[in-house]
N, C-alpha and C positions, 0 to 999 in steps of 0.2 A: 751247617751255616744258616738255613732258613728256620733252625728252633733258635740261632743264636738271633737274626735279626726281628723274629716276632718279639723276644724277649724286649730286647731296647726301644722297638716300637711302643710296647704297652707301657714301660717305663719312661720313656717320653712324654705320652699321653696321661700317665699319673704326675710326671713333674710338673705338665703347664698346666694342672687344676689344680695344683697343691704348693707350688713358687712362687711368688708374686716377687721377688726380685734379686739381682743377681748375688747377689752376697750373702743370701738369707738360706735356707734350709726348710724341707718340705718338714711341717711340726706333726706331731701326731692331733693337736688340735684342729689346725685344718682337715686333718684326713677324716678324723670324726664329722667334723660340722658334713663335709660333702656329701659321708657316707647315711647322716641322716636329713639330707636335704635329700639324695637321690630316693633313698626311702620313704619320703613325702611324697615326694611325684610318685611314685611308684602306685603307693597307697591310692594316690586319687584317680591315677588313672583305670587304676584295676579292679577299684568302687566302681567305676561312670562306664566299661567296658561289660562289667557283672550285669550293672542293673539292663542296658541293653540288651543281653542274652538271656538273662530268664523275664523279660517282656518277650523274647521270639519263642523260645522252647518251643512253650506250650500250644500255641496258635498252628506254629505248623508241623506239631507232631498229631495233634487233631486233623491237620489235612493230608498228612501219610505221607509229607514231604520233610520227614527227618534231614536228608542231606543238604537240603537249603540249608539248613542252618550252618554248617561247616560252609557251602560254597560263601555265605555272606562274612563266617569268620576268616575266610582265607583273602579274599576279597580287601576285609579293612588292613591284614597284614600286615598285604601288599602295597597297601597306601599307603600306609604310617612309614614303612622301613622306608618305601621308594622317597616320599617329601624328608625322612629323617634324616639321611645319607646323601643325597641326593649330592650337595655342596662338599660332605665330607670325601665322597670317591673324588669329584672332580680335583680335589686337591691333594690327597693323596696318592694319586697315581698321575695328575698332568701336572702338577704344578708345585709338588714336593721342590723344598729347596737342596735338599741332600744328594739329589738324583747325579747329579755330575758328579760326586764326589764318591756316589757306589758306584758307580759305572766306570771310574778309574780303580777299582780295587778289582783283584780276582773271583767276582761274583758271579754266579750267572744271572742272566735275565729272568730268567725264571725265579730264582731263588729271590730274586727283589720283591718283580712281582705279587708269589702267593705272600709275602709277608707283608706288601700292602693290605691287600686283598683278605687276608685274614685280620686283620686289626678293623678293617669295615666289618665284614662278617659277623664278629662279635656284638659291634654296636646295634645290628639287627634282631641278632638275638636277644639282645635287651629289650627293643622294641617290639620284638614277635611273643617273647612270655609276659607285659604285659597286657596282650590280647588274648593268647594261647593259654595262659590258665586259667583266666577265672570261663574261659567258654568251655574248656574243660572238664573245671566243677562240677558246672551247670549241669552240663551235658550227663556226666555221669550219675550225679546225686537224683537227677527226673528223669533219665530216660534207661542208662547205665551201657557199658561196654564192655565188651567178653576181654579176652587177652589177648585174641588176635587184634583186636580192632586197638587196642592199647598202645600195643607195640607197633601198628600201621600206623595213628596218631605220633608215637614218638617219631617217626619215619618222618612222617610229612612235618615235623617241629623242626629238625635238622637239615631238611631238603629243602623246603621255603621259600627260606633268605638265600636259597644259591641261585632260584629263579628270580628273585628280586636286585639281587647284584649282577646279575646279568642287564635285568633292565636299564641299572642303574648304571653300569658302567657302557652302555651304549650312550644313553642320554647327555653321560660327560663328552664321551666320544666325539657327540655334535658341539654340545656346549664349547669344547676344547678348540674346535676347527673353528666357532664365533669368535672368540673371544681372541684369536691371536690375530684377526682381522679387523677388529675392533679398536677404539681409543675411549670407549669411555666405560670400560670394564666394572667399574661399582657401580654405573650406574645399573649395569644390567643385574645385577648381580643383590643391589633392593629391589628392582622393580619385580624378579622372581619371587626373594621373600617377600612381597607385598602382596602376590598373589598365591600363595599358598596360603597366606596368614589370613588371607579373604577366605577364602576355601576350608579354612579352618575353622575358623566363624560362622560363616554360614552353615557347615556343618553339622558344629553344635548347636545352634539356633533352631537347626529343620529337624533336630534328628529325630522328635516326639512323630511330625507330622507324616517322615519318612519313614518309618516305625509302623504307623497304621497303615499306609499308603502299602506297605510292605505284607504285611499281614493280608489288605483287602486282594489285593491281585498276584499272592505267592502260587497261584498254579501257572500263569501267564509269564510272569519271571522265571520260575523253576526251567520252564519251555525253552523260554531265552537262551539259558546260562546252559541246558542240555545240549541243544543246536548251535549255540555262536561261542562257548568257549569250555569246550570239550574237557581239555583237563583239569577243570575245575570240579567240571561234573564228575569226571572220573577219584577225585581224588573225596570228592564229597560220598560217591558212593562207595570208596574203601572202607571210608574211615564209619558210615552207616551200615553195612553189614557186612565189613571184611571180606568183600572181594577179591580177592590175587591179582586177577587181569588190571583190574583196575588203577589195585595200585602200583602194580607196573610200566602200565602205560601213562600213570603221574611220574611215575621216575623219571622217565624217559624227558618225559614235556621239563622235567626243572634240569634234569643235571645233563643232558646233551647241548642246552644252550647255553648253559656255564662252560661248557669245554671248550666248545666253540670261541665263547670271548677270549678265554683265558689264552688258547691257543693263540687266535688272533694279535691278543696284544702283548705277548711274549714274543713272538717273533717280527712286533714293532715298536718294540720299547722304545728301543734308542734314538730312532727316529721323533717320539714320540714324545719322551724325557727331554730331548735338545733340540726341541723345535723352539722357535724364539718369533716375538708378533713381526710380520711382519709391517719394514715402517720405510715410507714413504718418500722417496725424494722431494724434497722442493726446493725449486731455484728460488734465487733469492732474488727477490724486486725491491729497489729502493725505494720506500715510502716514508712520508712526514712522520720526524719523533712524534709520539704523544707523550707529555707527563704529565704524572699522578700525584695528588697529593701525597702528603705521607702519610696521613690515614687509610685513606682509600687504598695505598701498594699495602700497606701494614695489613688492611683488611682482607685482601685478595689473598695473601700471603697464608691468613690464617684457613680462610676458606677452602685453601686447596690442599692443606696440611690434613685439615678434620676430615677431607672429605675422601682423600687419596686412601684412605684403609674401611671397604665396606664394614667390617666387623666393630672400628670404631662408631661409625654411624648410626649401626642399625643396634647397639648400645647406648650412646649417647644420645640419641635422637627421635627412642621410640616412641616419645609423644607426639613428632610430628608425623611419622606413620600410623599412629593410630589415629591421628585427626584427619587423616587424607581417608585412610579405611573408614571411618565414623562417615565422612561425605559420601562416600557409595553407599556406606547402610542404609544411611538417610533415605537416600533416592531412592533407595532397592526398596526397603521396607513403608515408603509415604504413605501410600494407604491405610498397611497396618497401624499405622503409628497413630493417623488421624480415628481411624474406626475405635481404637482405646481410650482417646479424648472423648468420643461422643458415647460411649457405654461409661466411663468414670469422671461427670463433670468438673468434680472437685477438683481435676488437674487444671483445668483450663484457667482457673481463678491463683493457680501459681504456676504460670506458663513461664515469664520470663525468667525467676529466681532457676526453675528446673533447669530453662535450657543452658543460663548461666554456668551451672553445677554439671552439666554433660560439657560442655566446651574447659570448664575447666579440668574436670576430672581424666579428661581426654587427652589435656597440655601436660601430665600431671608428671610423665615420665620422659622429658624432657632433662637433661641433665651435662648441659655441653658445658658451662662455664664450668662445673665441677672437677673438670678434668685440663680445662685447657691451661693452665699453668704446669702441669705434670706432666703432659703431653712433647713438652719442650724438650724433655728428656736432659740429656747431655750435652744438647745444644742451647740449653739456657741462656751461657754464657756470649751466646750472637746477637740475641735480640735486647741483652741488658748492655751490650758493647755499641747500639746503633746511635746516634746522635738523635734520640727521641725521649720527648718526658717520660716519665712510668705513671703519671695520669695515662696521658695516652696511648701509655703500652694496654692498662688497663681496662680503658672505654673501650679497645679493639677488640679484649676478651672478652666484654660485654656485650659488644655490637653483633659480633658472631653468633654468641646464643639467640640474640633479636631478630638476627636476620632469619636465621632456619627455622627459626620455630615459632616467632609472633604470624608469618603469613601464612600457617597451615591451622593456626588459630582462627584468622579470622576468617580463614575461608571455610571453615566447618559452622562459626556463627554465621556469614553471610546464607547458608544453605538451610542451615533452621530458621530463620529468619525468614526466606522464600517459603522454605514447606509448612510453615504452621503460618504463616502472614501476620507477623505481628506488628504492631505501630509505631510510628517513626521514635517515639520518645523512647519506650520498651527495648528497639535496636539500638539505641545508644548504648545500652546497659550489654546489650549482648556482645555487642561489640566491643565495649571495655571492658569487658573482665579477661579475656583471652591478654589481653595486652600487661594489665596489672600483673595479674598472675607470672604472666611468662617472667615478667621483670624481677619482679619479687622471687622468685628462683633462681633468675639468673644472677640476681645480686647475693644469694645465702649463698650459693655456689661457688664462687668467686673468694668470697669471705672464707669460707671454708678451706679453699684449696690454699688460698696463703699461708694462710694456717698450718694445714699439714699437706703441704708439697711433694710429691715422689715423684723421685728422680730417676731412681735407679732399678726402675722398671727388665722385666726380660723381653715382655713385649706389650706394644702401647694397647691390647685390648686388655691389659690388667689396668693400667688407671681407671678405662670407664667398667669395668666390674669388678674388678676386689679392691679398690682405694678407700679410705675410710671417708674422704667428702662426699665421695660421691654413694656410698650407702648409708651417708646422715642424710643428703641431700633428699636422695628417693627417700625415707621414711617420711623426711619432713614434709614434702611436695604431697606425697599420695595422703599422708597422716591430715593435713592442712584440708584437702578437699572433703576426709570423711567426716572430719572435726566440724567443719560449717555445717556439713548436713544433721550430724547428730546433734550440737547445741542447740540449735533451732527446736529440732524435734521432741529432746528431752527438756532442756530446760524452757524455752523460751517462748514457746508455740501457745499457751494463754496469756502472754506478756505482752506482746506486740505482734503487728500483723506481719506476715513474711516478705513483702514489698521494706515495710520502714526496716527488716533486719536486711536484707540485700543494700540498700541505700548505706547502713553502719557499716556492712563488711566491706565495701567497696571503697568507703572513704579510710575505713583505717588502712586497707590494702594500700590504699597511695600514700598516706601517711607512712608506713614501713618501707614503701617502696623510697621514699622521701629520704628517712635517715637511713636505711642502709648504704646506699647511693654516697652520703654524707661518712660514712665509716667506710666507705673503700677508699674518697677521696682524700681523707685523714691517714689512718691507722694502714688503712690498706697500704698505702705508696712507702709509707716507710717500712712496711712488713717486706713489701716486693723488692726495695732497695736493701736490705737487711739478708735478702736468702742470698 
């Protein structure tokens, strides 16, 4: 029973990256494009993981602290799988929607379980060999490894992720008991990914700096990591001179705390599986009707739609998480930022046109109107039945993208604006490009999803990733930011000065924002009256 339900798990997990809707059939074209999109990623990260490990090698096989290098590879592992999974355990095992429905069949608990459990598992393993081989390489092509040490390496590849799913499934464990006390669930749930995604950033930002920082004081760390987390040390000196003890007492440290969870939440599934949030009596107190316009209920309406599914959000919406992240950078990095103006002047004499091109290029993956007509799903037919124009069904799908995404614009320009102190005419310009921009997307967007409409979605985070508006949408948005910078650069930069081409791009932007606006109110209303 538990090889029959890892099977359908994994076939699961192939159907929703390869179905985009119900009636359709997973194509063997999809199956390619993903398998060489996974292989992109693959490639880059296992490039940008390489070059990090043979910048350590050598530094600290000169200071006779070989096994650093394993404790910092096991180290990054544990990150990457713990942030990677992190979401993915929490829903897999608290908040699967099948769980009632195994739990009414002859299954055991257990049998559920490791067949969650193993479908994470896997996904670690993915994330642990692109870190685990190219340190591997390294390690053996400069320094080399006998057989014992090989096969203690392959030990500690397969032992790992079972210390890291432990982590990970305790973290849910808490997350799980938050969240069914809670009412505003997505929220918490971007403000997490918002802060890994900082964490990630930052990361790669510092990693040259932490690299040295690493190298200067690797006996002082080595020290650390011996005295304050033991089996790391133990499992770094295995895999360095093929210890036994050692790597026994790493066994012990990963796979006694996997047992432990496993046990634990095996013998609390069910509890566990059908726990439901708790919610709140309230008496009811008679208070004055308010009413809303019809735009305003229409708007609310939409607002709580887009917003009710984190994964549509943090798809549809990740320009204005990066504009929000972009305003910490800002802060975080001001000095830096100012001390690069005052070593390359030449920037300072195209201040505003640059910061114009970061607030834009910032808004760039924003993409809500793209989707909000598709998103309707099969309830299309409710909001085309209400006694409302389709202008103003329209401007509500407009208004929505305006609203989540022009004021994480301007609050990324309001903060360049403070950090570089530019002059009051200069923030005019900073401040209207976030706005144009936004608009001008939000109007392609719109245009597009009329266009080509899907309906018949299997679940609503396919319109905002594999829809075809909404992947015209992102090339055009992201294509449009690079586009302004390169024409400038190559064509236009002995032509006119960079100020008069920012004043052209800005006026034709409201020009386009102009007629497009003029084609949803045409063409578009009779397109939306036509689906």
């Amino acid at each position: 029973m538990l090889k029959t339900l890892i099977k359908i798990r994994l076939q699961g997990i192939l159907l929703r990256q390869t179905k985009s809707s119900k009636n359709s059939k997973s194509s063997i074209g999809k199956i390619i494009l993903m398998i060489f999109l996974f292989a992109y990623v693959a490639v880059v990260f296992i490039g940008m993981f390489g070059l990090l490990f043979s910048t350590l090698i050598e530094p600290l096989h000169l200071m006779g602290i070989d096994w650093m290098y394993f404790s910092v590879m096991s180290i990054i592992i544990i990150m990457l799988c713990f942030i990677g999974s992190i979401f993915l355990t929490h829903h897999e095992i608290y908040e699967a929607k099948d769980n009632e429905l195994l739990l009414a069949m002859p299954i055991s608990n257990r049998d559920i379980l490791l067949s969650r459990v193993f479908t994470i598992l896997i996904l670690n393993y993915v994330y642990e060999i692109l870190v685990a081989a190219p340190a591997f390489y390294i390690y053996i092509t400069r320094v080399g490894m006998g057989i014992v040490e090989i096969f203690m390496f392959i030990g500690v590849f397969l032992t790992l992720p079972l210390f890291v799913l432990a982590l990970s499934c305790l973290f849910s464990w808490l997350l799980a008991h938050v969240m069914v006390r809670v009412k505003m669930k997505n929220v918490i749930a971007i403000v997490l990914f918002m802060v890994f995604m900082f964490v990630y950033f930052y990361a790669v930002n510092s990693i040259e700096e932490y690299i040295n920082w690493l190298i200067m004081h690797g006996q002082s760390i080595a020290s650390a990591i011996e005295k304050g987390i033991f089996p790391l040390y133990h499992l770094s000196i295995a895999l360095e001179s093929g210890n036994i003890i050692s790597f026994l007492i790493y066994l012990a440290c990963a796979i006694i705390p996997f047992a432990i969870v496993i046990y634990i939440l095996s013998t609390n599934f069910i509890k566990m599986a059908t726990t439901k949030a708790k919610v709140k009596k309230v008496q009811y107190v008679a208070k004055p009707m308010k009413a809303n316009s019809v735009k305003k209920a229409l708007l609310v309406r939409e607002v709580k739609h887009f917003t009710s599914n984190a994964m549509v959000v943090l798809n549809g919406a990740m320009g204005t998480i990066l504009c929000i992240l972009a305003c910490v950078g800002v802060v975080f990095y001001a000095d830096s930022l100012k001390m690069i103006l005052k070593e390359v002047p030449e920037l300072k004499e195209m201040m505003t046109p640059i910061l114009c091109l970061v607030v834009i290029s910032a808004s760039s993956l924003n993409m809500i109107s793209a989707s909000s007509i598709s998103l309707e799903g099969d309830r299309f037919w409710i909001i085309k039945s209400l006694p409302v124009s389709s202008k103003d069904i329209l401007d509500i799908k407009l208004a929505l993208h305006g609203v989540l995404c022009i004021p994480a614009g301007i609050l990324l320009s309001i903060v360049l604006i403070v950090t570089f102190q530019t002059s009051i005419f200069d923030s005019l310009f900073i401040l209207l490009a976030p706005i144009i921009f936004t608009l001008l997307i939000d109007f392609i967007g719109l245009l597009l999803n009329l266009w080509k409409p899907k309906f018949d979605w299997v679940n609503e985070t396919v319109c905002v990733k594999q829809s075809m508006p909404v992947v015209i949408t992102m090339f055009v948005s992201m294509g449009l930011a690079v586009a302004i910078a390169m024409l400038y650069g190559i064509l236009l930069v002995d032509i006119m000065s960079i100020y008069t081409y920012m004043y052209i791009v800005i006026a034709v932007t409201l020009l386009l924002d102009i007629a497009l606006y003029y084609l949803i109110c045409t063409w578009g209303v009779r397109q939306f009256d036509a689906l």
